[in-house]
Short mmCIF file of the C-alpha atoms (twelve columns), coordinates in Angstrom:
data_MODEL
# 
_entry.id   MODEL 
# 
loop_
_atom_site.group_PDB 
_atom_site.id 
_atom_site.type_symbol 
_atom_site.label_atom_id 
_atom_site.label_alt_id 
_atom_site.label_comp_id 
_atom_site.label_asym_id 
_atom_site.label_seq_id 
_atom_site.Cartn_x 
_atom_site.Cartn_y 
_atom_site.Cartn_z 
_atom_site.pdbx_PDB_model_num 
ATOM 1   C CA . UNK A 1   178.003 144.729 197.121 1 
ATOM 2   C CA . UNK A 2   174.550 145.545 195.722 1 
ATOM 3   C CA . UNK A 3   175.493 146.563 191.992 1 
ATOM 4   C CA . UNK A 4   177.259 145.138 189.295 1 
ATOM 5   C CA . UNK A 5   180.632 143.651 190.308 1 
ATOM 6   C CA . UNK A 6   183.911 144.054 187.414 1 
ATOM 7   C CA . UNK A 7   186.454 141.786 187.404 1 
ATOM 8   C CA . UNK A 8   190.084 143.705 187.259 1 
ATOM 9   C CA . UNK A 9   192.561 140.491 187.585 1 
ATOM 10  C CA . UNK A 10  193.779 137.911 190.559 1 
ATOM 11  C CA . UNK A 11  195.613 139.154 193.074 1 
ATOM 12  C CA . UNK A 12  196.789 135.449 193.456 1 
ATOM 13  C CA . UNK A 13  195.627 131.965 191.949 1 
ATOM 14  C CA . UNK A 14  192.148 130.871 192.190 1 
ATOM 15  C CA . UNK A 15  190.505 132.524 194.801 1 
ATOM 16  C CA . UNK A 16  191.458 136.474 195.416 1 
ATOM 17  C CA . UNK A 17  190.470 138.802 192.848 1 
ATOM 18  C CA . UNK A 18  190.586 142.432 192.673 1 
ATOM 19  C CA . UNK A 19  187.168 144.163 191.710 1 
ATOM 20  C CA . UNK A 20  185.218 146.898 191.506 1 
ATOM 21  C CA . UNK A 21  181.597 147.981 192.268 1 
ATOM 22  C CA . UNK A 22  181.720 151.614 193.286 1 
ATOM 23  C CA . UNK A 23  185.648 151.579 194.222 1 
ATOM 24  C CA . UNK A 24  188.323 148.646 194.212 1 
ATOM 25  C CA . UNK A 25  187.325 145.947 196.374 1 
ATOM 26  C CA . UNK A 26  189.090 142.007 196.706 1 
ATOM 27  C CA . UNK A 27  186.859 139.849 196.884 1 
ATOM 28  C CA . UNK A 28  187.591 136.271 198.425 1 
ATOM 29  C CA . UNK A 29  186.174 133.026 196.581 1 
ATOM 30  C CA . UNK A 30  185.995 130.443 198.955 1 
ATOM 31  C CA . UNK A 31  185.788 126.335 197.933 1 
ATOM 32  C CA . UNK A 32  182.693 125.104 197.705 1 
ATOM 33  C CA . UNK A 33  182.650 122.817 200.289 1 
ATOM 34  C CA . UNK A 34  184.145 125.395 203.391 1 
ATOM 35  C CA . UNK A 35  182.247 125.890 205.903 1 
ATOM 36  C CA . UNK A 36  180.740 129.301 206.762 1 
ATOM 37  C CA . UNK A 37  183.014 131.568 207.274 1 
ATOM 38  C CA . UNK A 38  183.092 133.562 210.917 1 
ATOM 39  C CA . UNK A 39  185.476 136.178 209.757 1 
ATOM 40  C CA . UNK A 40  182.663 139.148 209.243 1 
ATOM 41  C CA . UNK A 41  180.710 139.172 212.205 1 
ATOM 42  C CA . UNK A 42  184.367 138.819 214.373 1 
ATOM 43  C CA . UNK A 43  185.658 141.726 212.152 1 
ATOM 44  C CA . UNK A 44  183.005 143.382 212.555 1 
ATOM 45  C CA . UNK A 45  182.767 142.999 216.327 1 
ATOM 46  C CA . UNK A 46  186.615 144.189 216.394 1 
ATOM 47  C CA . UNK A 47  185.922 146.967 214.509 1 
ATOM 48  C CA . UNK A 48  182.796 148.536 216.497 1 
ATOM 49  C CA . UNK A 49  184.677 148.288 219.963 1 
ATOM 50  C CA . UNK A 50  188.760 147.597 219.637 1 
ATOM 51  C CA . UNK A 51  191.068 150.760 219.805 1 
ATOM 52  C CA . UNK A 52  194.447 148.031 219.973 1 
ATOM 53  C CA . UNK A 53  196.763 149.101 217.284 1 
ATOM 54  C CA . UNK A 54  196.669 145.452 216.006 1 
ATOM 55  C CA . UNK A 55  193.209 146.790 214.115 1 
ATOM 56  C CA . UNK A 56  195.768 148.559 211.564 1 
ATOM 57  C CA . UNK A 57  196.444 145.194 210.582 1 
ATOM 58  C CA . UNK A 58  193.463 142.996 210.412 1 
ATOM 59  C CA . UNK A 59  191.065 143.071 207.304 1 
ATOM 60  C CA . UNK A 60  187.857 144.986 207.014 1 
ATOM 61  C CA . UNK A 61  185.069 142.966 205.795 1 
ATOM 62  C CA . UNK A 62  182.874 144.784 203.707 1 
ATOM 63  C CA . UNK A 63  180.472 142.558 202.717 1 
ATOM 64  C CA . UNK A 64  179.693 138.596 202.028 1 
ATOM 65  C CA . UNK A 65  178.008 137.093 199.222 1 
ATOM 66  C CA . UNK A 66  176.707 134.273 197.215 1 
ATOM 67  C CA . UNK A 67  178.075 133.923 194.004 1 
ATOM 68  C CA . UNK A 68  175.814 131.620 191.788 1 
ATOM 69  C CA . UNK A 69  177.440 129.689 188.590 1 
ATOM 70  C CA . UNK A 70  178.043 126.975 186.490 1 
ATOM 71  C CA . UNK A 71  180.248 125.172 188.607 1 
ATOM 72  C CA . UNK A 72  177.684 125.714 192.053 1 
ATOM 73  C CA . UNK A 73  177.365 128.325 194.888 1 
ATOM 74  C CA . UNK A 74  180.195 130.036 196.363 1 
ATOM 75  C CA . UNK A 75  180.304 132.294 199.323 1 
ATOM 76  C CA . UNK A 76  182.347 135.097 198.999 1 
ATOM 77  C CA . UNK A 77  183.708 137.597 200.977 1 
ATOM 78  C CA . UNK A 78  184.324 141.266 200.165 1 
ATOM 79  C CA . UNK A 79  187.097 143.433 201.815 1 
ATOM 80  C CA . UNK A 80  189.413 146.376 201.385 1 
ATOM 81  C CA . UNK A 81  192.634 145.714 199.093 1 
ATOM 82  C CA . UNK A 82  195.716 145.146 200.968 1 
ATOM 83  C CA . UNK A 83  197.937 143.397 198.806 1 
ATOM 84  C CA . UNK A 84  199.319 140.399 197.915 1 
ATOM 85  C CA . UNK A 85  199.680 137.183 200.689 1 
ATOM 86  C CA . UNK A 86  203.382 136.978 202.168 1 
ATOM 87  C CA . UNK A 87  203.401 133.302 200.911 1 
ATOM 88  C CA . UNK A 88  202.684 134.815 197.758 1 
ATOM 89  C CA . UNK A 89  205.772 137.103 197.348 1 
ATOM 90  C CA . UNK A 90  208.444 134.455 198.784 1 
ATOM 91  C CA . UNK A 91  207.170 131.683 197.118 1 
ATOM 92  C CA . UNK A 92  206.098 132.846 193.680 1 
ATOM 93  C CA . UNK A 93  208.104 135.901 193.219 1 
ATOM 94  C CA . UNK A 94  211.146 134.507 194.736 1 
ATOM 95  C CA . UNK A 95  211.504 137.767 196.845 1 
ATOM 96  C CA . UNK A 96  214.227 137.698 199.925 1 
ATOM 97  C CA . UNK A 97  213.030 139.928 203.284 1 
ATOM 98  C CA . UNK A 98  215.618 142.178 204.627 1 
ATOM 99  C CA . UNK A 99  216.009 142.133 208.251 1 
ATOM 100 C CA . UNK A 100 214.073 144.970 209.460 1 
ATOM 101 C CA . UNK A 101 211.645 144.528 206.763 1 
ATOM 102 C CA . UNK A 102 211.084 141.005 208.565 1 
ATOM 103 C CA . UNK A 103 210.849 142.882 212.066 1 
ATOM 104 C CA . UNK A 104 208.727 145.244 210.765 1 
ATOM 105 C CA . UNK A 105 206.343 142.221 209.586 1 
ATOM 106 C CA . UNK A 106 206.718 140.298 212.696 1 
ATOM 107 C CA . UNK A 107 205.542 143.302 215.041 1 
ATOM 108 C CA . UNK A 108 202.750 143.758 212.697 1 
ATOM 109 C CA . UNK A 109 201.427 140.098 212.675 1 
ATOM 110 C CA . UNK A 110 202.486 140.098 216.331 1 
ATOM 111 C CA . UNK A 111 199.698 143.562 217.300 1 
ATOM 112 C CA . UNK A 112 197.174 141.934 214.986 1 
ATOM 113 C CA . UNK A 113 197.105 138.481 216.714 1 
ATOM 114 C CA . UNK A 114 197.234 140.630 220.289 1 
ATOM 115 C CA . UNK A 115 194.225 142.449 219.333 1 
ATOM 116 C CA . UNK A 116 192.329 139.366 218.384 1 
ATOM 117 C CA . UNK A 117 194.066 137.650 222.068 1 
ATOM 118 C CA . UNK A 118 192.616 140.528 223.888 1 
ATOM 119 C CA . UNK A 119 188.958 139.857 222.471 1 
ATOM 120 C CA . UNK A 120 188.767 136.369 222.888 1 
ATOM 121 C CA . UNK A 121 189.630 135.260 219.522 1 
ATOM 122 C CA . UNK A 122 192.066 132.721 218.541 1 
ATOM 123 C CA . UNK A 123 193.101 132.612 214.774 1 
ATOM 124 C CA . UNK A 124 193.103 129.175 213.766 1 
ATOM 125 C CA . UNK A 125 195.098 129.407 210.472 1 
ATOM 126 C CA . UNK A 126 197.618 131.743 211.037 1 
ATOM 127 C CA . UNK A 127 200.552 131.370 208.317 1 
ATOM 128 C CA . UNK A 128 202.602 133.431 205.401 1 
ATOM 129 C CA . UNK A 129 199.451 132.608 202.890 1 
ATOM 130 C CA . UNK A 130 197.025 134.552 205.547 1 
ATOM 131 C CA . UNK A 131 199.549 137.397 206.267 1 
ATOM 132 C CA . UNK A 132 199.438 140.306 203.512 1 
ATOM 133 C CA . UNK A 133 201.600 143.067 202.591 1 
ATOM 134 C CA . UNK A 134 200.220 145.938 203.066 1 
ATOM 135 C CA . UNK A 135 200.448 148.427 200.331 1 
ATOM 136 C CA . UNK A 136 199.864 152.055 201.380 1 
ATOM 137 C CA . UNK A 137 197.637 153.891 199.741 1 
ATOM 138 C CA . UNK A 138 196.379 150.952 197.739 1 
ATOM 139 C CA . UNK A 139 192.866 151.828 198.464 1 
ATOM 140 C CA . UNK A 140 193.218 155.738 197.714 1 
ATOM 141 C CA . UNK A 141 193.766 155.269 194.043 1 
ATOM 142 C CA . UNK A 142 191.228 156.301 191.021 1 
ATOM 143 C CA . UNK A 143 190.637 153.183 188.754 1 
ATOM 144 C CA . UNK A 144 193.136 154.693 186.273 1 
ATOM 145 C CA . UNK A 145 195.767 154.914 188.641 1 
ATOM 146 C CA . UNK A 146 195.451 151.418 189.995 1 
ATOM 147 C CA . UNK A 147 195.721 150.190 186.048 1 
ATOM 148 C CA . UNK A 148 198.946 152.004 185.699 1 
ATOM 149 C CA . UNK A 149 200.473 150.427 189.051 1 
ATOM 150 C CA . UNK A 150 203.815 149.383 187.620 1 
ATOM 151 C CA . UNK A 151 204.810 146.253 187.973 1 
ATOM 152 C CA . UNK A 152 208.601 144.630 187.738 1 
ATOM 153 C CA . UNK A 153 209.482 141.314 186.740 1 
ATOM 154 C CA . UNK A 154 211.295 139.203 188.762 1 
ATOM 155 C CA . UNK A 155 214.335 137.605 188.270 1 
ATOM 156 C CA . UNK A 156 213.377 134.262 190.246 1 
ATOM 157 C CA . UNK A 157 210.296 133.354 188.495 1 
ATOM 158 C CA . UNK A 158 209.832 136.101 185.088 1 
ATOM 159 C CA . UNK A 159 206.543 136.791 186.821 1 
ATOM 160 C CA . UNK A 160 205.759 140.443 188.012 1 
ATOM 161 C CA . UNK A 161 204.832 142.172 190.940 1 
ATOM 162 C CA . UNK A 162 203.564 145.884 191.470 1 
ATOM 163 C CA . UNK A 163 206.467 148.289 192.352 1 
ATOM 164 C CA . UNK A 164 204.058 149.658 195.427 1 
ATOM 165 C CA . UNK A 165 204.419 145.868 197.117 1 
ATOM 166 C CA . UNK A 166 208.036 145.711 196.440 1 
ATOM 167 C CA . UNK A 167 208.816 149.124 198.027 1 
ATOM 168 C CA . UNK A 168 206.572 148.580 201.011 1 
ATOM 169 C CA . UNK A 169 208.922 145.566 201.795 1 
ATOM 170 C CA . UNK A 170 211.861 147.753 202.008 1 
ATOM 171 C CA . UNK A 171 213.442 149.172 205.257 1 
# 
């Protein structure tokens, strides 16, 4: 991330923000007290030498940062958009998992933590808040097309949510 970074919005409170240098990127603000963070050089390990399907599922680190301000350093960490945390949807949004949408989710998370297994690599914080949706296509859209994403409200909360997230839930 070498240029000028814009800020679109939060993906979710605090810390994950959608952004854009030369395409849409998320980019990950981490506390300022957390210890370095791992993730890049195991990601990009993974990446260079795994051909497990559980790769479809485990985040692409594009780059990691230092972000200087008035409040201190913070490291940062640059990746593809995926979508919002499962945690996120539930809890916030109020939003109720069909069954094979669950299945679907649980053989996802299921390949991704075999791929990491089969290199080694346990993942130490493995819960709904570090478990995305995915939302196809997400990363294939011009900047005007990810500003139009429509979004509904929901019913539990009067918060909204983009339609693209909702539908990828769906059987």
């Amino acid at each position: 991330m070498n240029g000028k970074i814009f800020t679109h919005h939060r993906i979710e409170p605090g810390s994950l923000w959608t952004c854009r240098e030369h395409r849409d990127v998320a980019i990950k603000i981490r506390v300022e007290d957390a210890p370095p963070s791992l993730e890049r050089g195991i990601v990009k390990n993974l990446t260079g030498q795994s051909k497990h399907p559980g790769m479809a599922y485990i985040p692409v680190v594009l780059d990691e940062f230092e972000l200087v301000g008035s409040t201190g350093t913070r490291h940062c960490i640059g990746t593809k958009i995926y979508g919002v945390s499962v945690k996120f949807a539930l809890v916030e949004y109020g939003l109720q998992l069909t069954a094979s949408a669950a299945k679907r989710l649980q053989h996802q998370v299921l390949q991704a933590v075999d791929c990491l297994y089969q290199h080694g690599i346990v993942h130490g914080d493995l819960y709904t808040g570090n478990v995305c949706w995915k939302t196809p296509g997400i990363n294939n859209l011009t900047e005007k097309e990810f500003f139009e994403l429509t979004y509904i409200e929901s019913s539990y909360t009067g918060r909204k949510l983009p339609n693209s997230i909702i539908s990828s839930m769906q059987p």
